[in-house]
VEXPA-945327 format. One record per residue (C-alpha): residue in three letters; x, y, z. Coordinates in steps of 0.25 Angstrom, whole numbers, plus 5000, padded with zeros to 4 digits. Example, Ala and Ser with C-alpha at 12.3 -4.5 7.8 and 13.67 -1.06 7.14 Angstrom:
# VEXPA-945327
ALA504949825031;SER505549965029;
//
This chain:
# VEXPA-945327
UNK482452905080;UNK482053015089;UNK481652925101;UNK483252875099;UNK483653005098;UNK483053055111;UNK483852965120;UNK485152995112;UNK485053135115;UNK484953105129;UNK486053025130;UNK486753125125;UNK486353225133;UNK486453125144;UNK488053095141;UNK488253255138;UNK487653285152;UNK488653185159;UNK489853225152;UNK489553365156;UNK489353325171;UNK490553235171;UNK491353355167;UNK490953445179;UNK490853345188;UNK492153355193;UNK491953515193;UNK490753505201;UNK491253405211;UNK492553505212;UNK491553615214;UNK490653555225;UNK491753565236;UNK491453705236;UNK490453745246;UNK488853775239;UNK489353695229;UNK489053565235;UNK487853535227;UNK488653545213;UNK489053395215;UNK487753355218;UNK487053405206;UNK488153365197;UNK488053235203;UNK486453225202;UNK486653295188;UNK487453185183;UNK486753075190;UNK485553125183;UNK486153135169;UNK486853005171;UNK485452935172;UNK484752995159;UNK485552855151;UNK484752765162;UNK483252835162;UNK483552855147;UNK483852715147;UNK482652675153;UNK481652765147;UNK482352685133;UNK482152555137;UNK480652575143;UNK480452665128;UNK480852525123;UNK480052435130;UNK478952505125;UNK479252525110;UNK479652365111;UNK478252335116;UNK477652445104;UNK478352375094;UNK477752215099;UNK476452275098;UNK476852305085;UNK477452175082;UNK476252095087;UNK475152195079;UNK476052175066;UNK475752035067;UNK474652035064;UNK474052035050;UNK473152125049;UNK474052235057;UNK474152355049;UNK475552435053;UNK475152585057;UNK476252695053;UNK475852785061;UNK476252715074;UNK475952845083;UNK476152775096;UNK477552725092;UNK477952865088;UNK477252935102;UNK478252815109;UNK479352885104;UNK479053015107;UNK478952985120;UNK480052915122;UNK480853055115;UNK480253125126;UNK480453025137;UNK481953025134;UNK482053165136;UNK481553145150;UNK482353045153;UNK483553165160;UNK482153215168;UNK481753075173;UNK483453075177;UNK483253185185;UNK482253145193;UNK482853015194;UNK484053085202;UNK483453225205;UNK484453315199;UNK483853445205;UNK484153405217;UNK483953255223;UNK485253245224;UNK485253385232;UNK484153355242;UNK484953215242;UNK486353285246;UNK485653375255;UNK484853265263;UNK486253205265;UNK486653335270;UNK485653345281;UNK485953205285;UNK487153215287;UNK486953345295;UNK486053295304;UNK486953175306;UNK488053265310;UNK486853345319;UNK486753225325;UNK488253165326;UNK488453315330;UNK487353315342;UNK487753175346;UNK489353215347;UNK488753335356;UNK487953225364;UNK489253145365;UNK490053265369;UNK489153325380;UNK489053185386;UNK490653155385;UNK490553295391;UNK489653265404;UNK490353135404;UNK491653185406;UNK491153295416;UNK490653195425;UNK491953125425;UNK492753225428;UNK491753285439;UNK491753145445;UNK493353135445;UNK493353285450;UNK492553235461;UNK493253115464;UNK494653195464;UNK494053305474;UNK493553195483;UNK494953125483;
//
C-alpha cells in the first residue's frame, strides 16, 4: 500500500507543480521582455519541462518495478507447484522489493532533472545559441565590411578611370 502510495504522492505533486507553472507562465513570459530578465523564461521553461517529465520516468520506473514483481511472483508460481514446497511468511526479499521501489519513486523528479538539466542545460543551451549567433553576425558583419571596401576600390577605380578619360578628351 505504501509502494502505491509513493507514486500517487508524486503525481500529485507532479500536477500541483504544473498548475503552479502554468499560472506564472504568462507572468514570466511578460516579464522576460525586460532587460536581465531574459533568463526567467528559460528556467520556467526548463522548470516545467522538467516537471512535465516526472509522469513519464514515473511511468517507467512502474512498469520496470512490474516486470520485476511479475517475474518474483512466476518464481513463486513455479516453486508452489511443487509438493513438497513449503510457503515462507516471511517473504523478506518481496518486502525489500518494495522498499526500493518507495524510494526510487521519490527519485524519479532527480532523474527528471538530469534528464533536462534544470540548473542550467537549458542556460548553457540558450547561451551557446547566443554566441552562435554573434559570431555569425561577426562574420556577416566582417564580410559586409569586405563587401563595402571592395565596392569602395571598385567604384574608385571607375571613377579615377572616367576622370582620366574626361581629362584626356
Amino acid at each position: 500500500m505504501i509502494f502505491q502510495a509513493a507514486g500517487l504522492i508524486i503525481d500529485t505533486i507532479r500536477t500541483f507543480f504544473l498548475i503552479v507553472l502554468s499560472i506564472l507562465g504568462p507572468i514570466v513570459f511578460a516579464l522576460a521582455v525586460w532587460d536581465g530578465l531574459q533568463q526567467s523564461l528559460v528556467k520556467w521553461l526548463s522548470r516545467y519541462i522538467s516537471t512535465y517529465l516526472w509522469l513519464p520516468v514515473s511511468d517507467l520506473f512502474s512498469s520496470m518495478m512490474m516486470r520485476i514483481q511479475l517475474l518474483m511472483m512466476q518464481k513463486d508460481i513455479e516453486a508452489l507447484q511443487d509438493p513438497t514446497f513449503i510457503p515462507d511468511m516471511n517473504n523478506a526479499v518481496y518486502i525489500i522489493f518494495l522498499l526500493i521501489g518507495i524510494i526510487g519513486f521519490f527519485t524519479v523528479p532527480t532523474v527528471s532533472g538530469w534528464i533536462v538539466e534544470a540548473g542550467g542545460g537549458m542556460g548553457n543551451y540558450g547561451k551557446n545559441i547566443n554566441q552562435s549567433s554573434q559570431k555569425a553576425g561577426a562574420l556577416a558583419g566582417s564580410g559586409g565590411k569586405m563587401a563595402a571596401g571592395a565596392g569602395g576600390s571598385v567604384a574608385g577605380n571607375v571613377g579615377g578611370r572616367v576622370k582620366g578619360a574626361l581629362k584626356k578628351g
